[in-house]
Each structure stands twice: as C-alpha cells, then as structure tokens.
C-alpha positions in Angstrom: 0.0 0.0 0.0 2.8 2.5 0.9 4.5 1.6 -2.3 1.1 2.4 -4.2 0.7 5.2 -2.2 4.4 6.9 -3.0 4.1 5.7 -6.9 1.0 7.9 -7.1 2.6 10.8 -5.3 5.6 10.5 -7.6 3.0 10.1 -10.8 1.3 13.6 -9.8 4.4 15.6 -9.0 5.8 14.4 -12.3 2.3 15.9 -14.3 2.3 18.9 -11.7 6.0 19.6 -12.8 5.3 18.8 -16.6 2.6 21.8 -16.4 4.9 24.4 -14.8 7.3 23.9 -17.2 5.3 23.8 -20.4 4.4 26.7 -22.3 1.2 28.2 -23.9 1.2 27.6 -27.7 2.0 29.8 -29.8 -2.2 29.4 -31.4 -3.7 30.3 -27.5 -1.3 33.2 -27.5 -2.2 34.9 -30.7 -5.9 33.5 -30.2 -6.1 35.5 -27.1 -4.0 38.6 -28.1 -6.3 39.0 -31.1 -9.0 39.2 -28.3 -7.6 41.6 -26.2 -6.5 43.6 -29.2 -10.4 43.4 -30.7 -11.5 44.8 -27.7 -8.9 47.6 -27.3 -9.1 48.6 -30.7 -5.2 48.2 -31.3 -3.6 45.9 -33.3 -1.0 42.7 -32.1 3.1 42.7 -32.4 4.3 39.6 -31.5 7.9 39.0 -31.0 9.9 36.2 -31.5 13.2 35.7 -29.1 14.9 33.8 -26.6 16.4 34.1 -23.0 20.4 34.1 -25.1 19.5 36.5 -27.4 21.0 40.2 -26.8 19.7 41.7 -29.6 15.9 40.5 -28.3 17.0 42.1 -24.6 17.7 45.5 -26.5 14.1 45.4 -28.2 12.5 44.6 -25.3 14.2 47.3 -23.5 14.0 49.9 -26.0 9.7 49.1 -26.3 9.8 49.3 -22.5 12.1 53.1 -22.1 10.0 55.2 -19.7 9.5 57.3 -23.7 8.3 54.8 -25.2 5.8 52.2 -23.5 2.6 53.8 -22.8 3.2 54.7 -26.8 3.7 51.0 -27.9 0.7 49.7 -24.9 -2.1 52.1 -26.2 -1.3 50.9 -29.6 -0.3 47.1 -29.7 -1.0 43.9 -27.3 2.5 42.5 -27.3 3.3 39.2 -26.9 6.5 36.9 -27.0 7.1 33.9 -28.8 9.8 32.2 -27.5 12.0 30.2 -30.3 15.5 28.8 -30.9 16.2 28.2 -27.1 19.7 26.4 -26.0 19.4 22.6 -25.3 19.0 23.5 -21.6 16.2 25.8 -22.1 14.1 24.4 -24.9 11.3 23.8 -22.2 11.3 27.6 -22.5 9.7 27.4 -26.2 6.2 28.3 -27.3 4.8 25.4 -29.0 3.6 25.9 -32.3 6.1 28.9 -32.3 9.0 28.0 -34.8 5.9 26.7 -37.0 4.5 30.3 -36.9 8.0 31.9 -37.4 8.1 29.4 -40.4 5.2 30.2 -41.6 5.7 34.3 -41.9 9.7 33.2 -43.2 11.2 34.9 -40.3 12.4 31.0 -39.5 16.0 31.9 -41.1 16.2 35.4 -40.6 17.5 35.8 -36.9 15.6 37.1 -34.1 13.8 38.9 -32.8 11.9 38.5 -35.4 8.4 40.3 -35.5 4.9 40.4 -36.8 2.2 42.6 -36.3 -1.5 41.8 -37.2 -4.9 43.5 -37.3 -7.4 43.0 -34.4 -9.1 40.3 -36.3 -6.2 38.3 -36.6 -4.9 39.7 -40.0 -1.6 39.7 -40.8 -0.2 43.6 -41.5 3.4 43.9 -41.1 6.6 42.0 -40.3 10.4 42.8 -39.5 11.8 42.5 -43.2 12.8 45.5 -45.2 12.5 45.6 -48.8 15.3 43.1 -49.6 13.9 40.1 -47.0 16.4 41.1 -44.3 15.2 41.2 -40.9 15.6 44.9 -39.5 15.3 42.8 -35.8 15.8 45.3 -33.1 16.3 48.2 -35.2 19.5 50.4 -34.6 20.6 52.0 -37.3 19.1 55.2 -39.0 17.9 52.9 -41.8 16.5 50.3 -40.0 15.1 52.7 -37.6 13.2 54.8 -40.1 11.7 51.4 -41.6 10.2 50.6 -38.3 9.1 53.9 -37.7 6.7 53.3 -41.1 5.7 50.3 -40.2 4.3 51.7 -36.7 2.6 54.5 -38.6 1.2 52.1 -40.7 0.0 50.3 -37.9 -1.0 52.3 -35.0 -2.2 55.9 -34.1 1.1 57.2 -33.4 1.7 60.8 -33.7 4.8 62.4 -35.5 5.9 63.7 -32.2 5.5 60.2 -30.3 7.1 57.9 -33.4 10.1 61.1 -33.4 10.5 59.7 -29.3 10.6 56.1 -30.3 13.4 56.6 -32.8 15.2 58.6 -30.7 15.0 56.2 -27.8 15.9 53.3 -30.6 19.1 55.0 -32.1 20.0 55.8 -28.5 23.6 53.4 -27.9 
C-alpha cells in the first residue's frame, strides 16, 4: 500500500512539474491577443526571441524606455514567442512557435523577429525590409526609419510620439 501510495505521489508531482514547465502555444497566444486587441481597438506585435539573445533584450528594453511604453501599450498587445532556445532551455519554447516563425519566413532570418496583425487576426506587417532582411531590433538610422513606417502604418502614433521612439531606438 505505501509503495502504491508513493508511486501515485511521484505520478502527480511528475504531471504537476510537466505543467509548470510547459508553455502556452503559440495558437492560445495569438488566439487571445487578437482578443484583447479586438476589444482595445489596437492591433497585435508579436515578437519572437529567446532568454540568449541580446539583440531580443535590446528590443524589449528599447519598447519598455519610460519614452516609449505607454506609446507602444495604447497601440499594440505585445506578446513573446519564444523560439530557438539552448538545449537546456528548450522547455522555454512556445509550441507551435517555430511553425509560426516558419510560416511568416522569419524561420532563417534571426531574431527577434516580429509580426504585427490587425485586431481580427490579419496579418499587417513583419520585421523585413524591402530586400527580406530582418531589421530585428532596429538600430541604425535605416532600420530605424523602416520601423518607424511600419508603426505608422500600424498604429495611431503621432509624428511627435514615433520622433520619441526613434530617438529612444538610435539611443547606444
């Protein structure tokens, strides 16, 4: 009986432990960012990276800068994908995410990698320039101009506001 007992306690910490560590897909993520975005009027940018990835830690810190994040949270329901994880952290991974990535042919571009859809789920924008490269986390003035048109494109930023989020994302 103890034996049963301890195999069944084993059995559930096991699932308990599976859960904790598994991610959402990548489907209930969008699926639920669409929703938030219908009912917010904005539009969704979701953002592929992973816990290694510098350039991804520059994005995210550039879209959170004190001048920039009520900008990019009035306009967008953001969401990360995470993709291309180290051995040791692949339990990190969205599933369903590197099919996405695949999908929108960001799969061999690098990351982050971005997309940025509609509030019904459409599909607007993603992080390529005109040639297919991937302007990632934009830094330069070219790359940064790029991504300032696409954010016009997509959201009700002002000149004034998208002049604050370049400035923040050619800030070294």
């Amino acid at each position: 009986m103890k034996q049963k007992l301890s195999s069944i306690f084993i059995m559930l910490m096991v699932m308990s432990s599976q859960s904790i560590f598994s991610q959402q897909s990548s489907d209930e993520i969008l699926m639920k960012a669409t929703e938030k975005a219908k009912k917010e009027n904005k539009h969704v940018f979701i953002m592929f990276h992973a816990s290694w990835c510098g350039w991804c830690k520059k994005m995210d810190k550039s879209m959170n800068d004190p001048a920039c994040k009520n900008l990019f949270d009035k306009n967008y329901v953001i969401k990360h994908l995470v993709v291309k994880e180290s051995d040791s952290n692949k339990h990190l991974e969205n599933p369903g995410a590197e099919d996405l990535l695949k999908k929108y042919k960001g799969d061999k571009s690098g990351i982050p990698f971005w997309l940025i859809f509609d509030n019904e789920g459409t599909f607007v924008e993603d992080s390529f320039d005109s040639k297919e490269n991937n302007l990632g986390c934009p830094a330069t003035i070219e790359e940064v101009t790029l991504f300032i048109e696409k954010l016009r494109k997509t959201s009700s930023l002002t000149q004034s506001e998208l002049d604050n989020v370049a400035k923040v994302f050619l800030s070294k």
